[in-house]
N, C-alpha and C positions, 0 to 999 in steps of 0.2 A: 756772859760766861755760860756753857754748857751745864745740863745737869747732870750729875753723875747715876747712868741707869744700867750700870752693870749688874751682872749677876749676886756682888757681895750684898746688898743690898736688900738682896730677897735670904728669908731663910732658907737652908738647906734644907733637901728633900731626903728623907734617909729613905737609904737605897731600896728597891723592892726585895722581898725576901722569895728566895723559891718554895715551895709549897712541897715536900718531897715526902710526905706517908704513902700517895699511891705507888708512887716510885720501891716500893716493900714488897707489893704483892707478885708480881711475877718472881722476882727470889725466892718468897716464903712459898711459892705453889711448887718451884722446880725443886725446894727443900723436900715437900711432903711424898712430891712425885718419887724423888733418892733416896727416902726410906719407905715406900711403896716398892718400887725398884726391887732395891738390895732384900726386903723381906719375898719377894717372889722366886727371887734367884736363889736363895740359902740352900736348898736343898740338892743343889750341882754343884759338880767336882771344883775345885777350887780354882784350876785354869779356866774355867768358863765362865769364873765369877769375877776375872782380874782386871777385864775390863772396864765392867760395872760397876766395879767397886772404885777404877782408876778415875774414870769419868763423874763419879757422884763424890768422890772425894775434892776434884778439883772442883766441880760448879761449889761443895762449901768451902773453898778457900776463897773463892769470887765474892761470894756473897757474904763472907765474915773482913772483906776487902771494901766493898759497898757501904758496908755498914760503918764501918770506922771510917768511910768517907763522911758520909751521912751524918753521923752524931759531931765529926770536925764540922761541917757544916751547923748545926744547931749550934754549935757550943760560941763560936764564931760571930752567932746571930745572921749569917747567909742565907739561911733557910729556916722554916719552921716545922711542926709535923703538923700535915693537915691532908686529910682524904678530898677536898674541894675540889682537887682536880678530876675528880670521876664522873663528877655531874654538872659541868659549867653552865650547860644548858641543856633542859631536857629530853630533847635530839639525840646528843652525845652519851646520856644518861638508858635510853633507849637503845642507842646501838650497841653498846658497851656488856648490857643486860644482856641484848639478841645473841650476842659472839658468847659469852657465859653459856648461856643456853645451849646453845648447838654444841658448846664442847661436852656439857654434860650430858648432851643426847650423843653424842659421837663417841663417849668413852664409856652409857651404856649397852651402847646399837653395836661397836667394832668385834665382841664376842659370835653377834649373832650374824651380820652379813659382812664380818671380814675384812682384814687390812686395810687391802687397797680401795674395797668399794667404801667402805666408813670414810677414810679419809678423802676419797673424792669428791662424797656429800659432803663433807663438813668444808673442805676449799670451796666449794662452789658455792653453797647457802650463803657463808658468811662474806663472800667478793660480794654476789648479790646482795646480801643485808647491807655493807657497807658501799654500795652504788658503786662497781666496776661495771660499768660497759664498754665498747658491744659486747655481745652474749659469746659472739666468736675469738674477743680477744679473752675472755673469763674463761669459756671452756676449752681454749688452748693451753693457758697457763694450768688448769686443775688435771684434764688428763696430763702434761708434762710430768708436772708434779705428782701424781700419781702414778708412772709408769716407773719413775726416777725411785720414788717409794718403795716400788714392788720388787727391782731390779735391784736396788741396794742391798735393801733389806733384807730379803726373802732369797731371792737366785743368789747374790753374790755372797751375801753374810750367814745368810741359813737362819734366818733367827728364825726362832718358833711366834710367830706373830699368828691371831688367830686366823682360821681359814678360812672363806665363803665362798660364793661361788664364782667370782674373780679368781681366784686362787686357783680352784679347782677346775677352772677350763683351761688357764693358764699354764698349769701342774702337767697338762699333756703334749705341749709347746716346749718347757723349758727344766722338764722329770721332775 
């Protein structure tokens, strides 16, 4: 007679839990971003503030949406809260840092050399940081993404983004 080597036999493995505290931080950063936002804008007419205030109202409906996913998830035992996933291995812990960095060099630098050129350094460094090659297919995608930046933003929306001299060569091309 066979011997019975099914699955019952062994105990059960309880399920892996997802790991979901770093899953927090891009919410709570575009949080702090929407009331950075909304305090720079206060002092404009209140049509020009309906937007901004439209758009930062909804990302916190998202993210108070998130959230009560999230704690159903803990509550459930599906997940846990655990920041582990930011540094699995020190590589990852390393690029993670680099991209941090250049943002906080890009949203001190964008005052002083300007919208589009800030943001084209900071797409470019961080494809490099995180190994996009060739060089040709990285600097097609950053100037895109920066012309697409300038042309939205600037020519079609009129925002007051800060000016450099991208801007200002541009300014005689497009008034």
């Amino acid at each position: 007679m066979a011997e019975n080597t099914t699955q019952e036999s062994q105990p059960a493995k309880p399920p892996k839990q997802k790991r979901i505290g770093a899953d927090m931080i891009i919410p709570v950063a575009g949080l702090v971003f929407g009331a950075y936002y909304l305090h720079s804008i206060a002092g404009l007419p209140a049509m020009a503030q309906f937007n901004g205030r439209f758009l930062v109202a909804l990302m916190v409906v998202l993210v108070i949406v998130l959230a009560f996913r999230m704690a159903w998830q803990l509550r459930r035992g599906e997940a846990r809260f655990s920041f582990a996933d930011l540094a699995e291995t020190p590589q990852t812990a390393i690029l993670r840092w680099g991209v941090l960095g250049l943002a906080v060099v890009f949203t001190l630098g964008i005052p002083y050399a300007g919208f589009t050129l800030s943001i084209f350094l900071f797409l470019t460094l961080s494809m490099f940081l995180l190994g996009v090659r060739p060089w040709t297919k990285m600097l097609t995608i950053t100037v895109i993404a920066s012309a697409i930046g300038y042309l939205l933003f600037i020519v079609a929306l009129g925002a007051r983004l800060p000016r450099g001299p991208v801007e200002n060569f541009l300014a005689g091309i497009f008034g």
